[in-house]
Backbone as CSV, one residue per row, in Angstrom:
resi,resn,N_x,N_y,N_z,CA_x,CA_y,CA_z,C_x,C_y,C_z
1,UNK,-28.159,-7.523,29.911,-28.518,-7.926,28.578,-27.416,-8.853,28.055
2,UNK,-27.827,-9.795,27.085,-26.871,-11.215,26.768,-25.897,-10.469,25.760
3,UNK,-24.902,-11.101,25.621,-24.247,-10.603,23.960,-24.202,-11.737,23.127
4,UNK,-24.865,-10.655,22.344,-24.489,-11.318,20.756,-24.331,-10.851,19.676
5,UNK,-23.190,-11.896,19.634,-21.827,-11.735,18.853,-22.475,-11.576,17.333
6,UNK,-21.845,-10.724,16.741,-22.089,-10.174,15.108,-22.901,-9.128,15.016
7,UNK,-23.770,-8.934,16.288,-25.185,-8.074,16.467,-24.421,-6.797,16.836
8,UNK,-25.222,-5.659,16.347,-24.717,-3.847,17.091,-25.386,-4.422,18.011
9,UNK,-25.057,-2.978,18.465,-25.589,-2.922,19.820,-27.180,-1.864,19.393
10,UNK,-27.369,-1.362,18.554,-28.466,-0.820,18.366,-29.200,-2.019,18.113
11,UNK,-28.934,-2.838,17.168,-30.150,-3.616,16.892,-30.499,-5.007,17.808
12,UNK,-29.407,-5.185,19.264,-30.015,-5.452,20.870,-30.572,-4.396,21.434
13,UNK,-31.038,-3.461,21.104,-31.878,-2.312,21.635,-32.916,-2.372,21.476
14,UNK,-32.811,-2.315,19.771,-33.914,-2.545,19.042,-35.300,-3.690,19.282
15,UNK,-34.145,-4.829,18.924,-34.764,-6.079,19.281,-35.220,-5.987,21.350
16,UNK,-34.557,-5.835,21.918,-35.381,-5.621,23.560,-36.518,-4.388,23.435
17,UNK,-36.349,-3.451,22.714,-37.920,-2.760,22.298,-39.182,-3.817,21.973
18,UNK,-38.609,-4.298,20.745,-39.621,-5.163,20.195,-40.626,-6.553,21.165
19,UNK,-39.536,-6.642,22.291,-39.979,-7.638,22.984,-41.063,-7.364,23.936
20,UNK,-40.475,-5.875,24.480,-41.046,-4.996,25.350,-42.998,-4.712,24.810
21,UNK,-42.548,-4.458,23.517,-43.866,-3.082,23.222,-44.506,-4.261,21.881
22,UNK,-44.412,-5.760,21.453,-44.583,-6.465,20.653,-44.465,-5.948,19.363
23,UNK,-44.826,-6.715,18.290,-44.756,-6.609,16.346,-45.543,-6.143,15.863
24,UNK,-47.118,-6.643,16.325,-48.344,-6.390,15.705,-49.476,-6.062,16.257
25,UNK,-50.226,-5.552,15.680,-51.308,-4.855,16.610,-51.910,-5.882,16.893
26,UNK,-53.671,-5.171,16.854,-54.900,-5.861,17.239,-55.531,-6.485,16.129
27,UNK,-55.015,-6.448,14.831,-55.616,-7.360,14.022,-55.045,-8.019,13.521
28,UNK,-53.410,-8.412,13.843,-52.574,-9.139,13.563,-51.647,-8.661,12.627
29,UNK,-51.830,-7.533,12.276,-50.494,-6.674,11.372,-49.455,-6.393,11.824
30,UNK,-48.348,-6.381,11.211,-47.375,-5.659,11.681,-47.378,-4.008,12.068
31,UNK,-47.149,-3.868,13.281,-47.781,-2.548,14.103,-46.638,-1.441,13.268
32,UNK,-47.834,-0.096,13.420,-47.035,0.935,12.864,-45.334,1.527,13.664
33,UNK,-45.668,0.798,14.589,-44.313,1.444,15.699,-43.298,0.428,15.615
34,UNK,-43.792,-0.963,14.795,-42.729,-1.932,14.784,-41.848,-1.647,13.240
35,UNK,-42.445,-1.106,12.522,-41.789,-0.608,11.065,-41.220,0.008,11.095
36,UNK,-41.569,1.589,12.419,-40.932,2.627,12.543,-39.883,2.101,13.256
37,UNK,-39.725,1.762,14.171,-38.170,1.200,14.473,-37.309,0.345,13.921
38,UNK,-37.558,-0.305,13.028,-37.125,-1.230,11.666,-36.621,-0.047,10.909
39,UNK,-37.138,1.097,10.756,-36.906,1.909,9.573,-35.381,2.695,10.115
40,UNK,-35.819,3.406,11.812,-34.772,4.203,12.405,-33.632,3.424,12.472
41,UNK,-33.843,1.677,13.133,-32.144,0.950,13.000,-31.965,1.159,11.870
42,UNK,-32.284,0.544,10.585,-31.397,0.682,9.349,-30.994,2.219,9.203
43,UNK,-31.736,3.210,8.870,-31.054,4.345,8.689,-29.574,4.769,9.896
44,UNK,-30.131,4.445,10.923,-28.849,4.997,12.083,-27.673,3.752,12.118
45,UNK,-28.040,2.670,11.243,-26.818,1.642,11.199,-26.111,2.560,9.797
46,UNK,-26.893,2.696,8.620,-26.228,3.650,7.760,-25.172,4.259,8.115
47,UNK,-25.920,5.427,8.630,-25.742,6.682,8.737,-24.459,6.347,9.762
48,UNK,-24.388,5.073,11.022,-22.741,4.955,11.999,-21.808,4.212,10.836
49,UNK,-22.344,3.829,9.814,-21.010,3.077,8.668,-20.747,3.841,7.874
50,UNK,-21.477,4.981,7.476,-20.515,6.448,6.956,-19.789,6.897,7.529
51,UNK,-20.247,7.162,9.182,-19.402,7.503,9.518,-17.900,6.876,9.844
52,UNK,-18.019,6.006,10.404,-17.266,5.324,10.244,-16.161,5.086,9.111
53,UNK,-16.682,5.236,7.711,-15.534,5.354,6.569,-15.356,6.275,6.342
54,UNK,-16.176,7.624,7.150,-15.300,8.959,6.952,-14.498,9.296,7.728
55,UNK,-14.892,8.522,8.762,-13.745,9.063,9.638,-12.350,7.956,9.794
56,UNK,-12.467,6.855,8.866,-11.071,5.872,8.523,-10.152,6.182,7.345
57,UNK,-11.164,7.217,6.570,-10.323,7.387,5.323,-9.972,9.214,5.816
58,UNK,-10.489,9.985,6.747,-9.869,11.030,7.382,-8.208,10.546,7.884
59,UNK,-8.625,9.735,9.273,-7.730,8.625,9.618,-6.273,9.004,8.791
60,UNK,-6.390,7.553,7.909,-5.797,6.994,6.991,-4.958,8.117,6.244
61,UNK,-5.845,9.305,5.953,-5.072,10.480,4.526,-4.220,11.096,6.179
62,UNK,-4.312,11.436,7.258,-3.866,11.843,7.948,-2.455,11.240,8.254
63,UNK,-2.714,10.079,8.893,-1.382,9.037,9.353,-0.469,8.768,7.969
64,UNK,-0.736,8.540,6.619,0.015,8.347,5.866,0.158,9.091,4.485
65,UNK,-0.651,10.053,4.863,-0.436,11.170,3.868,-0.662,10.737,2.171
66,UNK,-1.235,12.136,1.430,-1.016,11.598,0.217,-0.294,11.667,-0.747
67,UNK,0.030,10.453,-1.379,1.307,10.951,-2.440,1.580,11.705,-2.987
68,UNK,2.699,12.299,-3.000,3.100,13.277,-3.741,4.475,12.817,-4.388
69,UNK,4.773,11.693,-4.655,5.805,11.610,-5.254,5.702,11.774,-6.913
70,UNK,7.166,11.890,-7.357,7.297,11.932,-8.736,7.996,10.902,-9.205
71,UNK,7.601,10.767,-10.586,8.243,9.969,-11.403,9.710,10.468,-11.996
72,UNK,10.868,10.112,-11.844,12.011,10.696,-12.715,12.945,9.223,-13.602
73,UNK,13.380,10.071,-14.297,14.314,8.732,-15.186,15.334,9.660,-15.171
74,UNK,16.541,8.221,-14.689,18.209,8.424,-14.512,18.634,8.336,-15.737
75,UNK,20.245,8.477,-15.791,20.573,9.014,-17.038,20.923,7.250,-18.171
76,UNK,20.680,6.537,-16.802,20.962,4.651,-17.484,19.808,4.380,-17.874
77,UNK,18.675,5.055,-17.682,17.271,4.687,-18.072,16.381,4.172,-17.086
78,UNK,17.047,3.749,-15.551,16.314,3.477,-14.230,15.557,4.418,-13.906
79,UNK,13.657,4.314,-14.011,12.517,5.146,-13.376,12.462,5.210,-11.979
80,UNK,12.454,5.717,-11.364,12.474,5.888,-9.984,11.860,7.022,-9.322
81,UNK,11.271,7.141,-8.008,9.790,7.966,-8.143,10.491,8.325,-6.591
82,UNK,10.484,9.958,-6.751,10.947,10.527,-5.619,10.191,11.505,-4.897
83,UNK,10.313,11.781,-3.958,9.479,12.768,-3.081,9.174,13.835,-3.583
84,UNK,8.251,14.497,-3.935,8.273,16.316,-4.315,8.767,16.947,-4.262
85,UNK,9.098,17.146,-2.634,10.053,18.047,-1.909,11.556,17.767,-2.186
86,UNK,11.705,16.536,-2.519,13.610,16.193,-3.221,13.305,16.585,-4.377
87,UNK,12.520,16.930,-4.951,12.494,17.108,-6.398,12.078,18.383,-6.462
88,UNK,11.763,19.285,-5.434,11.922,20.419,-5.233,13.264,20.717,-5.052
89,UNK,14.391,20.426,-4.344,15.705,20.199,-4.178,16.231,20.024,-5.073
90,UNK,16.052,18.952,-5.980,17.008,18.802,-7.069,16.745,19.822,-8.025
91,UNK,15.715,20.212,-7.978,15.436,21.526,-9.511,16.101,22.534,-8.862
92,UNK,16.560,22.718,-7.233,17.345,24.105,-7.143,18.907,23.724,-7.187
93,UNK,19.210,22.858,-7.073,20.773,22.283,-7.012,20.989,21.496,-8.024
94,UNK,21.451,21.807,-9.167,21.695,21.367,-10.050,22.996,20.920,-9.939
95,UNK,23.999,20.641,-9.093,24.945,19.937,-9.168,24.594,19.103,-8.317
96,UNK,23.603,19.036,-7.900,23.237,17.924,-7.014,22.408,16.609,-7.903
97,UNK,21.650,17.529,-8.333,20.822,16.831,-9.750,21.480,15.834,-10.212
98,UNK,22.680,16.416,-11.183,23.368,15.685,-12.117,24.035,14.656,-11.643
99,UNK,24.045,14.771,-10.341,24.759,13.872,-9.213,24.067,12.513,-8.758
100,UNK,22.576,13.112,-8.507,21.441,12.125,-8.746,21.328,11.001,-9.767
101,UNK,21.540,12.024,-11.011,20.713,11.242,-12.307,21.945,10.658,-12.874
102,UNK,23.215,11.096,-12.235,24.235,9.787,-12.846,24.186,8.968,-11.486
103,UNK,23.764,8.460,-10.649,24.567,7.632,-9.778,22.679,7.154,-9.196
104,UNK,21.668,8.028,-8.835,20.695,7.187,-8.465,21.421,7.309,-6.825
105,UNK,22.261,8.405,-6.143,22.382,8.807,-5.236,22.214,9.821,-4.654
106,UNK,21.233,10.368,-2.883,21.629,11.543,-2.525,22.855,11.234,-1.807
107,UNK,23.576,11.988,-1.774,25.327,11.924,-0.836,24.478,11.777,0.571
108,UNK,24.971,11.317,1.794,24.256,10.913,2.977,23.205,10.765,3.210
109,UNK,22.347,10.293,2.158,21.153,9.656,2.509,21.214,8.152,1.912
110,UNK,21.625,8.059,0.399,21.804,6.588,0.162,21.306,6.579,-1.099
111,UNK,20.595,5.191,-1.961,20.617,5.150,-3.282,19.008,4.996,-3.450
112,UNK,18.735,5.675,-4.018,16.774,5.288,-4.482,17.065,3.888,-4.674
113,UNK,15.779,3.504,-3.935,14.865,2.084,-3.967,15.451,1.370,-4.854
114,UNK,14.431,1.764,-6.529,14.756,1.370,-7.700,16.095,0.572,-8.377
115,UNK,17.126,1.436,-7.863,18.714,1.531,-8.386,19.365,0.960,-7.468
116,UNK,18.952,0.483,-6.234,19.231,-0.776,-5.517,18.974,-2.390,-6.154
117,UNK,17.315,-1.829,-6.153,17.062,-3.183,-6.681,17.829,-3.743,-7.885
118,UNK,17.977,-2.478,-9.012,18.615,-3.034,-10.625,20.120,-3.360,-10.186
119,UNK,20.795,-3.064,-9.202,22.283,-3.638,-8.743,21.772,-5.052,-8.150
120,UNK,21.574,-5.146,-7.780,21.051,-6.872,-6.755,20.797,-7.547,-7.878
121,UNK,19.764,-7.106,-9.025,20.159,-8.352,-9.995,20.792,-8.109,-11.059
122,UNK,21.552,-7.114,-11.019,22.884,-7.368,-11.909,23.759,-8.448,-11.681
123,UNK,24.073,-7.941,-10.171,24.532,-9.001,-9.151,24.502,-10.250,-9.461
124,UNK,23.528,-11.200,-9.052,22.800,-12.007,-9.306,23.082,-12.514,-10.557
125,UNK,22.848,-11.548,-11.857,22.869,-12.392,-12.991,24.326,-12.247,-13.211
126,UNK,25.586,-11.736,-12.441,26.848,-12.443,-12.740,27.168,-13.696,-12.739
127,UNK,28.108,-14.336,-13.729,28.653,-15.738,-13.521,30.402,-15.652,-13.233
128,UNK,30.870,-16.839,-11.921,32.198,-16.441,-11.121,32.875,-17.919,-12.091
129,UNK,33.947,-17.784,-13.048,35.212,-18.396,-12.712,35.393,-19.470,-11.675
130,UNK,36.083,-20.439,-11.738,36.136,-21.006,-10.722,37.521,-20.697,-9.345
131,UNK,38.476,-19.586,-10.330,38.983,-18.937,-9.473,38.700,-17.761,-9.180
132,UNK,37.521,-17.409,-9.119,37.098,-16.240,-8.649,36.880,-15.101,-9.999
133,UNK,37.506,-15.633,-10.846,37.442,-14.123,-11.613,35.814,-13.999,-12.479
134,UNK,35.462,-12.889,-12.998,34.255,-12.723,-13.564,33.891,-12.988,-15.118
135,UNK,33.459,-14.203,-15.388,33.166,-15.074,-16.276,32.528,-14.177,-17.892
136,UNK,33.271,-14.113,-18.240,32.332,-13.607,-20.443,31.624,-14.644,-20.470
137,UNK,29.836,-14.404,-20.288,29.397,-14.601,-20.872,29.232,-14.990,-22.338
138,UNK,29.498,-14.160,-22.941,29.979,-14.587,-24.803,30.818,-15.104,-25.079
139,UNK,31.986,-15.626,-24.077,33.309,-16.122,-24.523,33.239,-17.745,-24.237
140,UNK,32.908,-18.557,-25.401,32.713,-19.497,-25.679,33.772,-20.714,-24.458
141,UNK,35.216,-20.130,-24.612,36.219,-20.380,-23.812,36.414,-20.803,-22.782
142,UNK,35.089,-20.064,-21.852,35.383,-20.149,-20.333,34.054,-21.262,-19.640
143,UNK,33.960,-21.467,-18.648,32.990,-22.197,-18.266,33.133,-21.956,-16.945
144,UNK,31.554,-21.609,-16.311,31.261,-21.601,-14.528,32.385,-22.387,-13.935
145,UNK,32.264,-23.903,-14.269,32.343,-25.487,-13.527,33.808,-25.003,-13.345
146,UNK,35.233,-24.749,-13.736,36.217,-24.159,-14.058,37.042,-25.643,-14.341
147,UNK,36.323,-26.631,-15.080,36.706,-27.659,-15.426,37.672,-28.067,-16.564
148,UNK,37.750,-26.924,-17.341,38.493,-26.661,-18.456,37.976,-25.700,-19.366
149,UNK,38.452,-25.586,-20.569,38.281,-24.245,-21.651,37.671,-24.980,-22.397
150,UNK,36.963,-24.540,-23.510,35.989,-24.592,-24.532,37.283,-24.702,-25.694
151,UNK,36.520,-24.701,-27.063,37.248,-24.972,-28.243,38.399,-23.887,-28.230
């Protein structure tokens, strides 16, 4: 049998039935056995694309699980959304907690997401001196270029 491309494979079944056993009867209608197999592909194409998204979104909740994270706010005001189970942890270790919510650190694991990112553009929105040192903003005085002082 040929392939073709975009086609199931039920409805090359289908269609080599139809060729087999023809469309229409003896008075030129469309035959009762040609509807009935018109009727069974669509339902059994259904019925394999349910399955199919039940068994991708089975899949899917399996391989990547469902969220369970939480939302928490640090003590600088950075939201940051942590695992359950650390947040099961932190409600029993409260010196660990406080440790958290000032710093946006676990000790050997590293710094939530969030409180990375808000350092990078702190970072970023610093301005350097032209000898290196770290530039006042508000201080009329100084300038990036390190070309000279202000009034």
């Amino acid at each position: 049998m040929p392939n073709h491309p975009g086609k199931s494979f039920l409805a090359m079944k289908a269609d080599q039935m139809k060729s087999i056993n023809g469309t229409t009867d003896n008075m030129g209608q469309r035959s009762q056995g040609d509807q009935e197999l018109d009727q069974r592909t669509l339902v059994n194409t259904e019925t394999g694309n349910q399955q199919k998204v039940a068994f991708l979104k089975n899949f899917a909740g399996r391989i990547l699980g469902e969220d369970t994270s939480v939302e928490m706010e640090l003590n600088d005001g950075t939201k940051v959304r942590i695992n359950k189970d650390l947040n099961d942890r932190l409600n029993n270790d409260l010196q660990l907690r406080d440790y958290f919510l000032n710093t946006g650190e676990i000790p050997g694991v590293g710094k939530a997401k969030e409180v990375q990112e808000k350092e990078k553009k702190e970072e970023e929105e610093k301005s350097y001196n032209i000898d290196g040192s770290l530039r006042d903003k508000n201080d009329p005085r100084t300038y990036p270029s390190g070309l000279g002082t202000g009034p």
